[in-house]
C-alpha positions in Angstrom: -4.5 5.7 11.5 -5.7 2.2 11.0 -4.4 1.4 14.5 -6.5 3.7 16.1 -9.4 2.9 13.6 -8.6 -1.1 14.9 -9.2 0.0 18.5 -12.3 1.6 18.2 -13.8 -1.5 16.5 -11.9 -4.7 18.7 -15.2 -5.1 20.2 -17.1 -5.6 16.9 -16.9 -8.7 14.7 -16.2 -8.2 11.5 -13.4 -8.5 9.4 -11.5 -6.0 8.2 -10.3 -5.9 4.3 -7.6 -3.5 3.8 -7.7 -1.3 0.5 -4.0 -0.7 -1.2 -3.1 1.2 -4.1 0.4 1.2 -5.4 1.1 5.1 -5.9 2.8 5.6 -9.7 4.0 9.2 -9.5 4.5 12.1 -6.7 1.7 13.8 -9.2 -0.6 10.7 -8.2 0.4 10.6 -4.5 -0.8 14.3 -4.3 -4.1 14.3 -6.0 -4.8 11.2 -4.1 -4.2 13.2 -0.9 -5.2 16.9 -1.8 -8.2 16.2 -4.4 -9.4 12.5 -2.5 -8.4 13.1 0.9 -6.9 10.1 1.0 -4.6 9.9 4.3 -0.8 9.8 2.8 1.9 10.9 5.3 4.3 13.2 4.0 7.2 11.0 4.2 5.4 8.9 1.2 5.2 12.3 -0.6 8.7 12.8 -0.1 9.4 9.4 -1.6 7.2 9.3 -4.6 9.2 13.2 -5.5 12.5 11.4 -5.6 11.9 9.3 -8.2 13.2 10.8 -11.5 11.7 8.7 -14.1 8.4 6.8 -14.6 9.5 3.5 -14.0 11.5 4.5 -10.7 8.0 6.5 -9.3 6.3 2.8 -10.3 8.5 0.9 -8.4 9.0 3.0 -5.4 5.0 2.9 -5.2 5.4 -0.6 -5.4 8.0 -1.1 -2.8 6.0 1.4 -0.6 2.7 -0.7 -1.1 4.8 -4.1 -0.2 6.0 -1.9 2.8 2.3 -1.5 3.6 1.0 -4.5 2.5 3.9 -6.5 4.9 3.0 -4.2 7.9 -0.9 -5.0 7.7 -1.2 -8.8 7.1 -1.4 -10.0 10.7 -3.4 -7.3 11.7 -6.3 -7.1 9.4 -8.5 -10.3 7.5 -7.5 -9.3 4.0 -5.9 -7.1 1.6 -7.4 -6.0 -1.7 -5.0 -4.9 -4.1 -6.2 -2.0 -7.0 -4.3 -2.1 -10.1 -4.0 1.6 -10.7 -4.8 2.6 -14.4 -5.8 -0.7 -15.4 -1.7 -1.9 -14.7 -2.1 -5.5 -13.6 1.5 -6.1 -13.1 1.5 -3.6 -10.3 -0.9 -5.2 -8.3 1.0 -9.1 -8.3 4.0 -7.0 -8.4 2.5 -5.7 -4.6 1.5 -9.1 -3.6 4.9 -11.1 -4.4 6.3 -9.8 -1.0 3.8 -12.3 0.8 5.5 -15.4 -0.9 9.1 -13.6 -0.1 8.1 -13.5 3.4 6.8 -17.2 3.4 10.2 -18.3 2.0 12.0 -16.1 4.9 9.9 -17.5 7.9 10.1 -21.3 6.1 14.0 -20.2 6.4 
């Protein structure tokens, strides 16, 4: 999706901010896509549901917004990060993987 969004706009100049949200249950991962519309493929779905406790649903939306977070950084300007609920920790939670990959290209 944002690939194709990125090709329709090359020819424009201006930069593009990506919006992440760190998912914290299957029940928020679906009324994100069915209720907001909000473009979440079903393998994400599938993830979020195999999480059997809270804290396993928060970090699997964590590990799936790093995923995301990793995958976008040298194609868009910037990132911003929610911090769903008012969690904090979830956002710099997200945003640690940019100092992991620092440490692995300094490597």
């Amino acid at each position: 999706l944002l690939d194709r969004f990125l090709r329709r706009i090359e020819h424009c100049r201006i930069p593009v901010i990506a919006g992440i949200w760190p998912l914290t249950s299957a029940r928020n991962a679906e009324f994100m896509k069915n209720e907001l519309r909000v473009s979440i493929p079903d393998a994400v779905l599938v993830r979020m549901a195999r999480a059997t406790t809270a804290e396993g649903a928060r970090a699997e939306g964590i590990a799936i917004a790093r995923g995301m977070l990793s995958q976008l950084r040298d194609v868009v300007q910037g990132a911003q990060i929610s911090a769903p609920f008012g969690r904090y920790s979830s956002a710099t939670d997200v945003l640690e993987v940019l100092g992991e990959s620092r440490r692995a290209n300094a490597g």
